[in-house]
N, C-alpha and C positions, 0 to 999 in steps of 0.2 A: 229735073229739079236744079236751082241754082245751087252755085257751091256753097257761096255765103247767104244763109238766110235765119229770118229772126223767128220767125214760126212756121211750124209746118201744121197745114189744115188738111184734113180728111174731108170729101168732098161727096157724098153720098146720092147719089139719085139715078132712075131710070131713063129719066133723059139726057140727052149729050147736051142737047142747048141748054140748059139750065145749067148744067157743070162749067160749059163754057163761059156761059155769061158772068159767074161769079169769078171766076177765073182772070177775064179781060178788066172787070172792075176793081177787083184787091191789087192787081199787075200794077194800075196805075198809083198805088198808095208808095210813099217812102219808104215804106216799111218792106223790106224783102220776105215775102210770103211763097214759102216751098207748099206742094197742092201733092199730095196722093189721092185717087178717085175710086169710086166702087160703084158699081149699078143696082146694087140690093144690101140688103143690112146683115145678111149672111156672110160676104165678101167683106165690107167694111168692120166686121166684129177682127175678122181674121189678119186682117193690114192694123186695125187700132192696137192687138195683142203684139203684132211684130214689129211697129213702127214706131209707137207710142207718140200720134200725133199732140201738138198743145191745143188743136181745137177743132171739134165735128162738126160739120153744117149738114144735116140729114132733110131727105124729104119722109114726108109721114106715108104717103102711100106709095109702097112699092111692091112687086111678087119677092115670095120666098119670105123675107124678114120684114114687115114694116119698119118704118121710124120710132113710134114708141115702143116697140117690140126690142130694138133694137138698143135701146135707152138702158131698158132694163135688164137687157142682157149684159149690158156695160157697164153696169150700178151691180150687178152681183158677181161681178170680177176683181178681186182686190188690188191688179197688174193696171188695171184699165179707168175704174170706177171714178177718178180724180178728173179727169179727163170732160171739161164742160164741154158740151151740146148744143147748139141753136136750130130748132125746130123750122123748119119750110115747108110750107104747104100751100097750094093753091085752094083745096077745099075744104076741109078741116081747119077752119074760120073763127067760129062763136066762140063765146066767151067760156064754154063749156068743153069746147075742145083744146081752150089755150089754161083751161086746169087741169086736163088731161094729160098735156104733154107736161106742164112742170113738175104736177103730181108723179110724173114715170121719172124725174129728173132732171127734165131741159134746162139752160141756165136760161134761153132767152127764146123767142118766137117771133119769127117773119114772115111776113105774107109775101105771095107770089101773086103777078110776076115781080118778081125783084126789084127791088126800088133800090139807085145805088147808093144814095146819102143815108139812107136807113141802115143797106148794108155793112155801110164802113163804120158809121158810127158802132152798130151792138157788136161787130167782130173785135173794134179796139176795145170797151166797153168789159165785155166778156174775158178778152184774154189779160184784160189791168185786172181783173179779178184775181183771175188765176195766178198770174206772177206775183197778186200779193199773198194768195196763199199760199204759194212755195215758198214763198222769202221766212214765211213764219217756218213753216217744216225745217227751210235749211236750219237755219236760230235752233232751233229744237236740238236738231242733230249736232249743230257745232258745240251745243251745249254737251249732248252724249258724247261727244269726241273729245270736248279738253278735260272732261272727267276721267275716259278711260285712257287718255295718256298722263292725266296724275298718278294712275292705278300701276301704268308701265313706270312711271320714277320708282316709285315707290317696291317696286315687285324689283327691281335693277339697286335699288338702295338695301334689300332684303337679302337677296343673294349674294350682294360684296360681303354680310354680316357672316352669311354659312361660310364662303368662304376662308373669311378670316377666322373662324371657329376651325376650318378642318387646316389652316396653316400652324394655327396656334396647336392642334390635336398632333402633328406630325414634331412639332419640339419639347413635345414634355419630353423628360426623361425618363419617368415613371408612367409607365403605362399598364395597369395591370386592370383585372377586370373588372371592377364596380368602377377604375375612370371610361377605361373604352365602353361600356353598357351606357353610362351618366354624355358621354360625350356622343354617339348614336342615338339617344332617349334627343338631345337639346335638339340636333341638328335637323332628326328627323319629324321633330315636333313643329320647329318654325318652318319648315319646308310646307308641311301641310298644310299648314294654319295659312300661312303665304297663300297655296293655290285656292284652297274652301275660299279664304276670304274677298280675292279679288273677285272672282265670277260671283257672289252673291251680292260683294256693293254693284258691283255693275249690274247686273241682271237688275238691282234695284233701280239704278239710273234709267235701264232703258225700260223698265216698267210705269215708272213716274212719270215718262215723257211719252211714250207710245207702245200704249196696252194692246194695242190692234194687231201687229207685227206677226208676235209668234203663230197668235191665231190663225192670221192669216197663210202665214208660211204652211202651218200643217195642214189646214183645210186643202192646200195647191198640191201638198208634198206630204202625204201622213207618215209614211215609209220612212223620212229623215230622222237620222238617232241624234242623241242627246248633243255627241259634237259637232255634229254636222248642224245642228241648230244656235250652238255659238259661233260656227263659222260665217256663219248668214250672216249672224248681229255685228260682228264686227266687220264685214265686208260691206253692210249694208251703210256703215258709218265710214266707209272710204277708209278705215284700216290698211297700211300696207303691210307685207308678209312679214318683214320686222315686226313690226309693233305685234301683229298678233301673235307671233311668234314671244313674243315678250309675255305677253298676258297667259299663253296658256303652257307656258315652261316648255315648249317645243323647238325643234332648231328648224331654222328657214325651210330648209327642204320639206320635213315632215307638214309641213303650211303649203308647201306648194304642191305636193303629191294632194292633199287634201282637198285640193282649190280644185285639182285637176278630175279626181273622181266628185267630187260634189258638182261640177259643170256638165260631166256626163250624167249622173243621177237625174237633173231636173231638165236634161235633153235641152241644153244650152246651147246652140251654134256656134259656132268660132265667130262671126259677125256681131254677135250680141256680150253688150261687156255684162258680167258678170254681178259687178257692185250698182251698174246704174240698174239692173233689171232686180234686184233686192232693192233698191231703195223706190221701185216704185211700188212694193207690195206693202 
């Protein structure tokens, strides 16, 4: 695969010259197209989960997995399911069959043998789709992100206040017990109200914006507890160990010991980042 490239396709089918031929025709486009390949829809469920191509081109009939088989196996993956489809096929033709394959999810449908002006056309086609639907996610997100860093001013503007309460508490002169009860009662009241209240405006924010998420995280992951389920959210928004460290009154380290067991939890390789594999679920 080239080093620089603007999409990488997953390349699906039982035959080699069919792989090839797509292959020598997208080469010639301006466009730098990186190619992973599969010879059954088994193999390529397993490279789409670890590679997270921007576009499949499948054939419909193959051993093991077909192509529509293979649609909807990709459609009930919340890691994978975003991921458009172009259906290939030499015999699964009729118009019957080309609502078969969209009804399983395909974005698009091409007949074989390969025709190359058709081909380039529905692959640029299909992946202008999809960069416009990213664009919309990113938006979303960077929406979630300059909320929960108002959330971080705000939580960093709260705590100068306890502070300044426990400097002020250290120069009274008079300290006797209904001040120190009245002075522990104030401190320990905004401390609380502080942590209750960020994680519940936020958890609003990223509910308002994408209700799929948690869902999706614990249908992958039931086993993850309550904070390991904010650590997701906030990684999944490109958070760095600061900032969440800000949000959850934690010090860096405890965020990073945290990061460390939650990357083993969900059996994460050291090759696979962390925040971009939560932002595709």
């Amino acid at each position: 695969m080239a080093d620089f490239i603007s999409n990488k396709i997953l390349l699906v089918d039982d035959d080699p010259h069919v792989i090839n031929r797509i292959v020598d025709i997208l080469s010639k486009e301006k466009t730098s197209y990186g190619f992973y390949q599969a010879n059954n829809g088994d193999v390529a469920f397993r490279i789409a989960e670890n590679k997270i191509p921007d576009l499949i081109i499948t054939d419909w009939d193959m051993p093991f997995v077909n192509g529509v088989e293979l649609i909807k196996k990709l459609k009930e993956n919340s890691s994978v399911k975003e991921i458009p489809v172009i259906m290939a096929t030499a015999v699964m033709q009729s118009s019957k069959d080309l609502k078969c394959a969209l009804e399983a999810g395909a974005a698009d449908y091409i007949r074989k043998p390969i025709d190359e002006i058709e081909l380039i056309a529905r692959v640029q086609s299909v992946i202008k789709i999809s960069e416009y639907n990213k664009k919309i996610i990113e938006n979303k997100n960077r929406e979630i992100a300059e909320n929960a860093l108002m959330l971080i001013r705000n939580n960093k503007f709260n705590i100068q206040i306890i502070r300044k309460l426990n400097e002020l508490h250290e120069k009274l002169s008079v300290k006797d017990d209904e001040t120190e009860n009245l002075f522990e009662f104030i401190i320990n009241s905004i401390n609380e109200k502080v942590k209750q209240d960020s994680w519940q405006k936020f958890e609003l924010i990223i509910k308002s914006n994408n209700n799929d998420f948690t869902e999706n995280l614990l249908k992958k992951f039931p086993n993850l507890t309550n904070s390991e389920i904010k650590l997701c959210t906030f990684l999944k928004l490109g958070m760095n160990t600061k900032e969440i460290a800000s949000v959850l009154f934690q010090s860096n380290d405890s965020v990073k010991v945290a990061r460390s067991r939650l990357r083993k939890k969900i059996n994460l390789n050291s090759e696979q980042n962390l925040s971009a594999y939560l932002s595709s679920l």
